[in-house]
C-alpha positions as CSV (number, residue, x, y, z in Angstrom):
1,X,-7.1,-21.4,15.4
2,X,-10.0,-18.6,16.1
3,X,-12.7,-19.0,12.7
4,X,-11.7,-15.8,10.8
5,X,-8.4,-17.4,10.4
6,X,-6.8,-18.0,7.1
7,X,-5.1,-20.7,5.3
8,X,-2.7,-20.6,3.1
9,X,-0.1,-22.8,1.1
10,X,3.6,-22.4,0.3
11,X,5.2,-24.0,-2.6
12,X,8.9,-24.4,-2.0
13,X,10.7,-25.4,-4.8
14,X,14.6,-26.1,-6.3
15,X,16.8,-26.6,-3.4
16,X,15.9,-25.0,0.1
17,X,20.3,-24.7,1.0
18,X,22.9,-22.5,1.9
19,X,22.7,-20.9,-1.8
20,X,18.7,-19.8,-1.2
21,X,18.5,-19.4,2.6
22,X,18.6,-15.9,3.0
23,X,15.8,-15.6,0.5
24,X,13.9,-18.6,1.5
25,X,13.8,-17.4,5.1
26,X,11.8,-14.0,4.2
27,X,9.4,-15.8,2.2
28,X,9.1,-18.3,4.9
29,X,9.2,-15.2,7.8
30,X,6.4,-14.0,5.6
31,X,3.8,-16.1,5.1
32,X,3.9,-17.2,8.8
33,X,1.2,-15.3,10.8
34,X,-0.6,-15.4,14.0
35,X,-4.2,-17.8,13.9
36,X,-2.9,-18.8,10.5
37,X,-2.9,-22.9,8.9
38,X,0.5,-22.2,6.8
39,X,1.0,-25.5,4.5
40,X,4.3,-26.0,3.2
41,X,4.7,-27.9,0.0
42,X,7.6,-30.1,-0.2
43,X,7.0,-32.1,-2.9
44,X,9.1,-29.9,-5.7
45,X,12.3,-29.3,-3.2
46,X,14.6,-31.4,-5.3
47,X,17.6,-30.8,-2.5
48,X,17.7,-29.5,0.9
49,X,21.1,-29.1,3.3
50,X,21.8,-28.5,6.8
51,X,20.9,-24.9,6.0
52,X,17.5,-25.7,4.3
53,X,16.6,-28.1,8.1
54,X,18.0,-25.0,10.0
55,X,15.3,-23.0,8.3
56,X,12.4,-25.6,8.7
57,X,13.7,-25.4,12.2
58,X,13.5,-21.5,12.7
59,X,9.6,-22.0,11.0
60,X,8.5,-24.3,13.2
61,X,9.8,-22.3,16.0
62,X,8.2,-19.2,14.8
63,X,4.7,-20.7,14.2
64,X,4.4,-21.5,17.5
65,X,6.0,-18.7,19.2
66,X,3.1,-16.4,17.3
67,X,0.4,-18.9,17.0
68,X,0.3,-20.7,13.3
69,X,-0.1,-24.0,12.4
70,X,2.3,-24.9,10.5
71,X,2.0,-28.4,8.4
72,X,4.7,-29.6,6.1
73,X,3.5,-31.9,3.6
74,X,4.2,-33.3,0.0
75,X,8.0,-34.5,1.2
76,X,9.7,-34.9,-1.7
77,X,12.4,-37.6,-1.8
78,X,14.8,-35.4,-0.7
79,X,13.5,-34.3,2.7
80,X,12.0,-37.9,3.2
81,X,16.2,-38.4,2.8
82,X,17.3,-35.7,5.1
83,X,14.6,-35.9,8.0
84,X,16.2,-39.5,7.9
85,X,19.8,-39.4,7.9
86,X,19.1,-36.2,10.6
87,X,16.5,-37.7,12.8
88,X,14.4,-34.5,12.4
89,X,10.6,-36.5,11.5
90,X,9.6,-36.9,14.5
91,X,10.6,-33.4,15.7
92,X,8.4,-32.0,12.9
93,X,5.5,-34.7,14.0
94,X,4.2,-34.4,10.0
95,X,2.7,-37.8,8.9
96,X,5.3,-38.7,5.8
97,X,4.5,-40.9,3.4
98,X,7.2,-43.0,2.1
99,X,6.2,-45.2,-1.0
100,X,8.5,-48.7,-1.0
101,X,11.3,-48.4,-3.3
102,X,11.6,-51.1,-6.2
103,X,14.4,-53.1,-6.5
């Protein structure tokens, strides 16, 4: 990323699934721009579904095709739980912090 760039942080919150993808992927489409650091906030998505990945996907994608770096971070329980049962943490290559569970 060049010096003048920016950086900037995106809150995603409620469920990032079929029922909010169209809108999520224009705010997503939006904040991504070239010699950016785009940060998305995880930590208040309290669902996510094969439509929400599909979208991480396409941002990830993006970011690179146009040159932003793009971090996820915060995962919430529910992404820690769907990068799992999909496989998809290491594609995303974000350090995720998983706190042991109690019994």
């Amino acid at each position: 990323m060049s010096s003048d760039g920016l950086y900037r942080i995106l809150p995603l919150e409620g469920g990032l699934n079929i029922y909010s993808a169209s809108e999520n992927m224009g705010l997503l489409l939006h904040a991504l721009a070239p010699e950016t650091e785009l940060e998305l906030d995880l930590s208040a998505l309290d669902e996510i579904d094969c439509a929400g990945l599909q979208l991480l996907i396409m941002a990830k994608h993006e970011a690179q095709r146009i040159g932003c770096d793009l971090r996820l971070t915060n995962h919430s329980p529910a992404v820690i739980e769907a990068f799992e049962l999909s496989g998809l943490a290491s594609f995303f290559g974000d350090p995720i912090l998983i706190k042991p569970t109690s019994e």
